[in-house]
C-alpha positions in Angstrom: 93.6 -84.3 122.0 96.4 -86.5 123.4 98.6 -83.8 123.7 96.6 -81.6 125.6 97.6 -80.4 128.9 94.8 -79.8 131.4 95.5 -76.9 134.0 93.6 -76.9 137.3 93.8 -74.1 139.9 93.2 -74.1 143.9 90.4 -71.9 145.0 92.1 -71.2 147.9 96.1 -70.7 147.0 97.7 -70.0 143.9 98.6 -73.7 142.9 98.4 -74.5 139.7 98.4 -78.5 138.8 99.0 -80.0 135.2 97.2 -83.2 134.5 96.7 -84.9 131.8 93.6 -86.2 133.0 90.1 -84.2 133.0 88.9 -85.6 135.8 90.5 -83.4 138.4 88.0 -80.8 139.0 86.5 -80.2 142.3 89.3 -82.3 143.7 91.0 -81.4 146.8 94.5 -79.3 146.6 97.5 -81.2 146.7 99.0 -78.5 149.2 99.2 -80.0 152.9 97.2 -77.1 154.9 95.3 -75.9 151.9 91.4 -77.1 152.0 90.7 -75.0 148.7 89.2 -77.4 145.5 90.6 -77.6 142.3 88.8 -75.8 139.5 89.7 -76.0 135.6 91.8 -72.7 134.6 92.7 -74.0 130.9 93.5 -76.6 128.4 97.2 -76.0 127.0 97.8 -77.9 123.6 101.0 -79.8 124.0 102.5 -82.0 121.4 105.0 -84.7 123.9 107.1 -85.0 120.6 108.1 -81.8 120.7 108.7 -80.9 124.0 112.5 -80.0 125.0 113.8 -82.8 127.2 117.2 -81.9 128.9 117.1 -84.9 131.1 119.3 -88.0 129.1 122.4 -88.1 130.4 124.9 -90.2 128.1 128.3 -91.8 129.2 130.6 -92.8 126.6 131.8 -96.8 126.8 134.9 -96.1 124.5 137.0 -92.7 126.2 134.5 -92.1 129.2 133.1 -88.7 128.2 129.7 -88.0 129.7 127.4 -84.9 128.8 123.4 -84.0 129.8 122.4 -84.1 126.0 119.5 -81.9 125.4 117.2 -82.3 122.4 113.5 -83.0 121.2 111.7 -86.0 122.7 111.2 -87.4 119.2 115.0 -87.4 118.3 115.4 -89.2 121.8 117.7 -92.1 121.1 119.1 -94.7 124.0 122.3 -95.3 121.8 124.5 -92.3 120.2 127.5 -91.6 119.0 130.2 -90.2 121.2 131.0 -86.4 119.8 134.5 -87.3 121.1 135.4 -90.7 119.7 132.5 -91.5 118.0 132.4 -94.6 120.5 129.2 -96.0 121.7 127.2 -93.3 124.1 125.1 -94.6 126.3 122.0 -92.8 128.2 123.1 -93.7 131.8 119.6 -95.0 132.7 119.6 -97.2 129.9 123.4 -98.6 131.1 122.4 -101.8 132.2 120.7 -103.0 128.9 123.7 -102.3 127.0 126.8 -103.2 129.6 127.5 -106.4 127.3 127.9 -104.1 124.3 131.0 -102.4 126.5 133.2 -105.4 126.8 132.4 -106.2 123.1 134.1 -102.7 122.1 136.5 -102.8 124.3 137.3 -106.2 123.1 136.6 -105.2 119.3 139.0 -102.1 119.6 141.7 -104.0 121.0 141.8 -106.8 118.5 141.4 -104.6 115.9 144.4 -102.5 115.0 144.2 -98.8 114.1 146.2 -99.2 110.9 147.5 -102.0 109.0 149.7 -101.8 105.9 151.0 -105.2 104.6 153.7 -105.4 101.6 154.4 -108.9 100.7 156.8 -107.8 98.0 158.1 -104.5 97.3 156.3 -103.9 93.7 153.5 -105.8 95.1 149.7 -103.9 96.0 149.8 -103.2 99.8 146.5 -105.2 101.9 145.6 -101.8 103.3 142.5 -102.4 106.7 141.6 -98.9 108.3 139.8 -99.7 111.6 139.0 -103.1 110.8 137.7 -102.9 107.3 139.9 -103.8 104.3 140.0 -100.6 102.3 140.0 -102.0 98.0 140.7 -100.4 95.1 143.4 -98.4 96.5 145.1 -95.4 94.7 147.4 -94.0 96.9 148.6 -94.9 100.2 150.6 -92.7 102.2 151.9 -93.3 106.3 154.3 -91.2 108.0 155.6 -91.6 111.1 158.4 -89.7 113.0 159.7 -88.3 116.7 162.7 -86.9 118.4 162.1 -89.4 121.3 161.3 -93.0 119.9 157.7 -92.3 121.7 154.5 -90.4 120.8 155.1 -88.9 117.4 153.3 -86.8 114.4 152.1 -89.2 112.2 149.7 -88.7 109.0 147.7 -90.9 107.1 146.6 -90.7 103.6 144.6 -93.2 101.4 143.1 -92.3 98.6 140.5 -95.2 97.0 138.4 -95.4 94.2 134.4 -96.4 94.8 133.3 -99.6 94.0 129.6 -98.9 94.0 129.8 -95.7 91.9 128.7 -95.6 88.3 131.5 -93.2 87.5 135.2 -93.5 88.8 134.8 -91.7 91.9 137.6 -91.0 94.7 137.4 -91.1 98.3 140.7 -89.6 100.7 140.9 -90.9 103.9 143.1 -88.2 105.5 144.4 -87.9 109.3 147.2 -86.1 111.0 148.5 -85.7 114.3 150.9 -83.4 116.4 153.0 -81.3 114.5 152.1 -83.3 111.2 148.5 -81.2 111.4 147.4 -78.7 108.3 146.7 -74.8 109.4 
């Protein structure tokens, strides 16, 4: 099998050597004073897919977070999403194929407001775009903003839209609050 894992031992010391190769046997030991031989001990069955890698270590492009990410090598990915902003997360030995993808972010989130509520009359539908994408069929929108310093503030959002796509009238809330504006 692919997977398989041959296991040689010295006949001399107590080194054990994992090849994936057959071809090891009566080869000399790998240790540097050691003139023992390498002789077959056993085949392991190892599927690579499965094996636990714990060595991808992402940085985030957006807020910076970095982490050692852990997982199966089949749900390996070289591009993630941040678990802090959801920003692009980046295996750090992959970096380099990606750095043009950082300044378009950056580039992208600063162009892009967070919020944007235009009202061109007061009885008129408000043009509603939620990080970058123009939310339709609106039902209810709701921003409040407030401080005691004229800086950082709470502030919730509410938008509440119907679903284009859906068969039957369907209702999505988009629903954030900050600071002292936050639900227990």
């Amino acid at each position: 099998m692919s997977g398989d894992k041959y296991v040689y031992g010295c006949t001399n010391c107590v080194t054990e050597i994992w090849a994936d190769k057959r071809n090891l046997e009566g080869s000399d030991c790998i240790q540097v004073f050691c003139k023992g031989k390498l002789i077959p001990k056993r085949v392991d069955s190892f599927n690579k897919q499965e094996e636990i890698i714990t060595h991808a270590k992402y940085t985030c492009f957006t807020c910076g977070h970095n982490d050692l990410v852990t997982g199966k090598r089949k749900d390996y990915q070289e591009l993630r999403l941040c678990p802090c902003c959801n920003g692009l997360y980046v295996d750090i030995w992959k970096i380099d194929k990606y750095k043009h993808l950082k300044n378009e972010e950056i580039k992208g989130r600063c162009d892009k407001p967070y919020l944007q509520i235009t009202l061109d009359e007061l009885n008129s539908v408000p043009k509603v775009i939620y990080k970058g994408e123009e939310i339709k069929l609106k039902q209810e929108v709701i921003f409040h903003w407030e401080t005691d310093t004229d800086e950082f503030g709470g502030t919730t959002i509410e938008i509440e839209h119907a679903e284009a796509s859906c068969k039957y009238q369907k209702s999505k809330r988009i629903e954030e609050r900050i600071k002292s504006h936050r639900k227990f």
